[in-house]
C-alpha positions as CSV (number, residue, x, y, z in Angstrom):
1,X,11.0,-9.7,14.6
2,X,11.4,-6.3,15.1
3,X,8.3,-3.3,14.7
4,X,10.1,-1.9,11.7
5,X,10.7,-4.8,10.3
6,X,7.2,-6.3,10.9
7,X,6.4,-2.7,9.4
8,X,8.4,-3.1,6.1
9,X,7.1,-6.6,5.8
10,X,3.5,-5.1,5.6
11,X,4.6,-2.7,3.2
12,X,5.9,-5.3,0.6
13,X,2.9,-7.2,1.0
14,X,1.1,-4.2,0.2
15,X,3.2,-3.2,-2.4
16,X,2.5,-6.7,-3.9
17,X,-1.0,-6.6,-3.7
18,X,-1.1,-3.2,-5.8
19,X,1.0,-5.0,-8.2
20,X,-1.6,-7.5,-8.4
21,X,-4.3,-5.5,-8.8
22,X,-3.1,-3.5,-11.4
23,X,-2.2,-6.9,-13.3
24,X,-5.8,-8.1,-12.7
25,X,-7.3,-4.7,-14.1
26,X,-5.0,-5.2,-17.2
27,X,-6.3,-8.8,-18.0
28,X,-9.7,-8.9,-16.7
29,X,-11.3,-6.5,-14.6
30,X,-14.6,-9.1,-14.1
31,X,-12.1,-10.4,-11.5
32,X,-13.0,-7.9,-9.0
33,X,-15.8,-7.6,-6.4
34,X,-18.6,-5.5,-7.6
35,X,-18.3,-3.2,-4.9
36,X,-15.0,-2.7,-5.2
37,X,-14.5,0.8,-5.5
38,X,-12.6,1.3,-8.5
39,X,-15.0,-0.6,-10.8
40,X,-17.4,1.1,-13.2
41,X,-14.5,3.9,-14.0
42,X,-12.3,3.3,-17.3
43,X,-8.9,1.4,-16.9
44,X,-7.3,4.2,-17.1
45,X,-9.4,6.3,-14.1
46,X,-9.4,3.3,-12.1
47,X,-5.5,2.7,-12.2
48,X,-4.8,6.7,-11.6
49,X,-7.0,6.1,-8.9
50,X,-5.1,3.2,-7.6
51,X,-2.0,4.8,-8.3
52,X,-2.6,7.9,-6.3
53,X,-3.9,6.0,-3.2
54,X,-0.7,4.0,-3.4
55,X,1.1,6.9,-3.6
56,X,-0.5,7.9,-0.3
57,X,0.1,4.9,1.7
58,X,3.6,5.2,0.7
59,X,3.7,8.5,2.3
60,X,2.2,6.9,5.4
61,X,4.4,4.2,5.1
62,X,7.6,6.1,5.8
63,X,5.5,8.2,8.6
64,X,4.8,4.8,10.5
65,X,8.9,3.9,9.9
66,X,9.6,7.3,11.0
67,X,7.6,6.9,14.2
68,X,9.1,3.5,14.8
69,X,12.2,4.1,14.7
70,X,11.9,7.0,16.8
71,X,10.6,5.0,19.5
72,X,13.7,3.0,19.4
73,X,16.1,5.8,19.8
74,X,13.9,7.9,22.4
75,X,14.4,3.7,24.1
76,X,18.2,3.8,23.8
77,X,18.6,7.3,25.5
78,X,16.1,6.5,27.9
């Protein structure tokens, strides 16, 4: 398998997970750890939170895919 694909793979898996999790803090949020971090806010503050680090390690997602596949051009000329 290749290191973007490996790469991708991680991302649906974490793209899952926040699926999950968002599930779980619709139906019962007494699910979660109590130290997860998100737990003591509101529904709603905890899923913005959620949301917005998603949102973030989407942004880092496509850095890391960026980075890979740079390394396989800068491979090919080289």
């Amino acid at each position: 398998m290749s290191q973007l694909q490996e790469a991708y793979n991680w991302h649906l898996i974490a793209k899952e997970n926040h699926k999950t999790i968002l599930r779980i803090l619709d139906k019962d949020p007494s699910l979660f750890p109590g130290d997860a971090i998100y737990i003591g806010y509101p529904a709603a503050h905890a899923k913005e939170m959620l949301l917005t680090a998603f949102q973030e390690y989407q942004d880092l997602s496509i850095i890391s895919f960026v980075s890979i596949f740079e390394r396989i051009v800068l491979r090919i000329k080289g």
